[in-house]
Phi, psi and omega in degrees: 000145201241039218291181176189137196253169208287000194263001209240337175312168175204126203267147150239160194279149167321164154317310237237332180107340209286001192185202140234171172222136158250158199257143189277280247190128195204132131306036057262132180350131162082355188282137178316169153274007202235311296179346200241142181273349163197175165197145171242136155235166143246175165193138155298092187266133193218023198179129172305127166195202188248166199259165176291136159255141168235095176310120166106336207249117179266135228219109171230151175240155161207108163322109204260296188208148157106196232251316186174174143247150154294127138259115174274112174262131155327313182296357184099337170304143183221131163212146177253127173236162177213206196257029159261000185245148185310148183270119186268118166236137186246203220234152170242029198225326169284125174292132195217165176237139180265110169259119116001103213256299185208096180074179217277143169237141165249181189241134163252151174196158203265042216246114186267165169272118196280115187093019164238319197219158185228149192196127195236167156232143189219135167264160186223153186216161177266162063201034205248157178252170163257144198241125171229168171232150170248102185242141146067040168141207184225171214217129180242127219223121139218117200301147158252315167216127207093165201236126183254133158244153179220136199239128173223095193062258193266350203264147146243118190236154153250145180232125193258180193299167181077348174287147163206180196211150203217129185225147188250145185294231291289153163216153198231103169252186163245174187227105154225160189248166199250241133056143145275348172294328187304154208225126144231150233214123179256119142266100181273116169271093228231161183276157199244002186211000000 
């Protein structure tokens, strides 16, 4: 287990000029925005636009805080999430607008390459605890909210917000949270060849 702490993050501006975002995690290590076969970022969305494209790129958002986003997709498709709704994945390759449903929100979001990696996300809360596996690829643990331990055979880490932790297969952790509120985010990345 791998952890990385929230102090270790490193912010950059969007594709697009429109923000920062900061990256959790990025594939291969240094890899560009042009360049990389996955990445976790969060960002501060703070203003109605158009999303940055990433041709080649498959894409899930989840609402972390604040009241929602609109997504408008050129074909016309509309959807809202906020931080009751499943972390949503498109194509980062459709054109789409982000509206602001009241005010600044931030976000985690996911982005794989398509046909080199494939990659889901699930949120998960306490206080009950969870058992995830890392098979066939690799398992991304980031607290959002609340104080996490995480158990992997004999190593025990806590992870407080903003932390995360990157485990390779196989690895089997357990989970629990000190809180019922606490929010953590699982994302499994698996290689496509």
């Amino acid at each position: 287990m791998r952890l990385i702490r929230a102090r270790e993050c490193r912010a950059m501006p969007w594709k697009n000029g429109g923000g920062t975002t900061t990256e959790i995690a990025v594939h291969p290590q240094g890899a560009s925005l042009d360049a990389f076969d996955w990445r976790i970022s969060m960002a501060h969305v703070g203003s109605d636009g158009p999303f940055s494209s990433f041709p080649g790129i498959d894409r899930t958002l989840a609402v972390l805080r604040g009241n929602g986003i609109r997504l408008a997709f050129s074909d016309g498709e509309t959807i809202t999430l906020d931080r009751q709704t499943e972390p949503f994945a498109f194509a980062a390759d459709r054109a789409v607008a982000g509206q602001l449903v009241a005010g600044p929100i931030d976000d985690l979001n996911v982005m794989s390459r398509r046909g080199r990696w494939a990659h889901a996300m699930q949120r998960l809360t306490g206080p009950e605890p969870h058992v995830l596996e890392a098979d066939a690829g690799l398992l991304v643990l980031v607290a959002r909210t609340g104080g996490w331990t995480a158990r992997v055979g004999a190593a025990i880490e806590t992870l407080v917000p903003g932390d995360s932790a990157v485990l390779d297969d196989p690895a089997r952790v357990e989970l629990s949270a000190n809180d019922p509120e606490s929010e953590m985010f699982a994302i499994t990345l698996r290689p496509m060849s």
